[in-house]
Each structure stands twice: as structure tokens, then as C-alpha cells.
Steps between C-alpha positions, in 0.01 A plus 500: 500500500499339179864407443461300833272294376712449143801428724268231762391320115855498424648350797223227440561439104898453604400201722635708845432358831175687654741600785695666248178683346388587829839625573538670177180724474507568932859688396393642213153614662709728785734626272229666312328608729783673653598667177174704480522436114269359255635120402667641186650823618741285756900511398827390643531756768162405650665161537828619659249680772298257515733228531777711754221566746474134566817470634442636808212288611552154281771237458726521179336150400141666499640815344687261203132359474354820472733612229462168289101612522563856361784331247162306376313759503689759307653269255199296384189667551658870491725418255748727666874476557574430896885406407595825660351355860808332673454283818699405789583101421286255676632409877636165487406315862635157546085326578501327900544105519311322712785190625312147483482527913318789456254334203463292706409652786226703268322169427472339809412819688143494245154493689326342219545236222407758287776773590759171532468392148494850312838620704639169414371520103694868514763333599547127301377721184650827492171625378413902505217545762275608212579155323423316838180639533394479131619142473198240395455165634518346153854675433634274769604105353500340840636195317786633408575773739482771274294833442424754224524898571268657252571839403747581746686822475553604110205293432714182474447120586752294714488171678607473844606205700351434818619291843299173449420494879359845471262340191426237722369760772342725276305232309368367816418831590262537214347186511123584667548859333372623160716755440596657149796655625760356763421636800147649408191431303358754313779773435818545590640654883625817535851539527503702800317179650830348458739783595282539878594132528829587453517773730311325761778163500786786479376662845431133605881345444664840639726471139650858442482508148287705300274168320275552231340209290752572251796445734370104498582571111868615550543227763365235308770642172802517747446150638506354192817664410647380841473163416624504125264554299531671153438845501318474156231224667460771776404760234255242318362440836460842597392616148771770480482619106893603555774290701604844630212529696574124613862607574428696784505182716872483457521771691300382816612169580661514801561102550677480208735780571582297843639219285727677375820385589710836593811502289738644802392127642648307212827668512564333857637800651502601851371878528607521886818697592742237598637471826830739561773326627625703814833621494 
């Protein structure tokens, strides 16, 4: 299938995330075969087939991701109008917060120095899993407590700010080991490595909550809004392009809705029945 190809070169010449080209052309890939057309024979309604018959098996988040492949598809390597394809809008879940108890529980529940120091760099960083597993020893300024994401999502650079006891820990850590990237030498874990870990300290705390490395993300954004700090710091920190993407995190923190002083409270009213006086 040539057009897959043109659309896989495309993908890469736009600077997309290889998740997002692998993504991309796996979507694209079923959808033509299911058509039983030749690449250029495709049109809208084999989309709208296509695209409803996922709905019985697959989330509305992987079918928006689906559609966004086809949208590609059609549009730039088609050239063909898919305006007349309209989708359900994305669902909108509040993410899960870990509270600092619970982060805390995480950490010291770790079997190794190893596991200990990457759940607690997800956490002190708000780095993507990807990022944490990518990151090099050199991007790390254990002077200063600071680090350098490379090519994080969108293919930009940010600095993050790091605890300078973690620093400490990890710098000691790599003292007798000639590693090129944090926590291995030659090339860079897997991130499933990192989600087993994960699931392995979940079942070992007994915490309820559905905890992915990205949840150490959301925790780490909502704790810093807990305790003041600018929501426009949080976005440089988390290397959100828009603040509306930032802004969700207004929305989840529950500690500072409990300061909230209730304004039936300040009027000084009592809202018991009083007493009847018997006749």
C-alpha cells in the first residue's frame, strides 16, 4: 500500500512523535483493509463504516484517535475532504491523584534503589514515562538541581527542577556505574518496565486507585497547585504548549476546595429549628 508509506514519511517530515506514527499508520492500516478498496478508491462513507463499527468494541478516546488518523489520511495524502465526518466530542475524565500519604507510601514500599529513585523522579519531576526513560545522565546538572527533557512531546525542550535530596541519591547511585542513560547503560528501558513496577507497588500498598506512571504526573501538577504555586510555572514545568491543558488542575484539587470558607458560616446564623416555647 503505497499511500501508507507516503502517509508513515509524512508523519516523520512533520516532526510527530513515533507513538503518533505508529498510531497513525496501525489505524489507517485496518481501515483499509476493511474497506476492500484499493488506497485511492476509499471515500467518506468507508470512513463512517469504518469508524461506527468501532464503537462497539473500543473506547470513544481510541475511536477520536482513530478518526484524527483517517482525518490525516484523507486530507493530506488523499487530498480528500473528510469535513463531512462528525465525531462524538472527546470524554473529559477528571485524571486520579495520588495524596502525598499515598506518594509516599509508593516510595517507601520500593524493593530496589533502582525502582525507589525512578517512582520518586516521576514524581519530584512531573516527567512523561517516555521522558523518564529517555533522560541522559549528562541532561541532569547535579549542581544545581536541575535537568533537561530533550524532545519531549511536540519535539520541544524544557528544564525541570528536581528535589536536591533525590540528586543527592541518584548521583550516588551512579557513582561505580557507567551508564549513558539514568538508570541504564546502553539504551534506554522500556516503558512497560516501569508501568509492571507500578502495578506490582499498587497490589503491594492495597491503594484502590487505578495508578499508572502518569498519575505520579497529575499528582506531582496538583501538589504544586495545593501549595500556591502559579499555575503558569506548573505549565512550564509540565511543558503544556496551552494553559488550558494546564487548567485542568483547577478542577482536581480537592485540598484547596476544603479551605474554602463556606459562606452560610460567615453569616453567623444558626440553621437549627429553635426551641418552641410550650404553651
Amino acid at each position: 500500500m503505497e499511500t501508507l508509506n507516503q502517509l508513515k514519511n509524512e508523519l516523520r517530515l512533520r516532526g510527530f512523535s513515533p507513538l503518533t506514527v505508529r498510531n497513525y499508520c496501525f489505524f489507517v492500516d485496518k481501515f483499509l483493509k476493511s474497506s476492500n478498496k484499493s488506497d485511492l478508491d476509499v471515500n467518506i462513507d468507508d470512513a463512517k463504516t469504518y469508524l461506527s463499527g468501532l464503537f462497539e468494541t473500543k473506547s470513544k478516546n481510541t475511536i477520536m484517535l482513530a478518526a484524527a488518523a483517517l482525518k490525516f489520511y484523507f486530507v493530506e495524502i488523499l487530498k480528500k475532504d473528510f469535513a463531512q465526518v462528525k465525531m462524538p466530542k472527546k470524554e473529559k475524565k477528571l485524571p486520579e491523584v495520588l495524596s502525598k500519604d499515598e506518594i509516599r507510601l509508593l516510595i517507601n514500599s520500593t524493593d530496589t534503589e533502582k525502582s525507589r529513585l525512578m517512582i520518586s523522579l516521576l514524581y519530584s519531576s512531573g516527567l512523561r514515562v517516555s521522558e523518564l526513560v529517555n533522560m541522559k545522565v549528562q541532561e541532569i546538572n547535579f549542581k544545581e538541581f536541575t535537568g533537561w527533557v530533550r524532545r519531549g512531546k511536540g519535539s520541544k525542550d524544557r528544564m525541570i527542577v528536581l528535589s536536591e535530596g533525590l540528586v543527592k541519591d541518584i548521583e550516588s547511585y551512579l557513582k561505580d556505574r557507567n551508564y549513558t542513560y539514568l538508570f541504564s547503560k546502553d539504551k534506554p528501558l522500556t516503558t512497560r518496565n516501569i508501568q509492571k513496577i507500578i502495578m506490582g507497588l499498587r497490589k503491594r500498598t492495597g491503594i484502590q486507585k487505578k495508578i499508572t506512571p502518569h498519575t505520579f504526573r497529575h499528582s506531582f501538577a496538583t501538589h504544586l497547585l495545593e501549595q500556591g504555586t502559579d499555575i503558569r510555572i506548573i505549565q512550564a514545568m509540565l511543558g503544556h504548549s496551552s494553559l488550558n491543558t494546564t487548567q485542568i488542575y483547577t478542577h482536581i484539587s480537592g485540598e484547596q476546595l476544603k479551605k474554602v470558607k463556606n459562606p452560610l458560616d460567615l453569616l453567623q446564623v444558626h440553621t437549627s429549628m429553635p426551641q418552641q416555647i410550650p404553651d
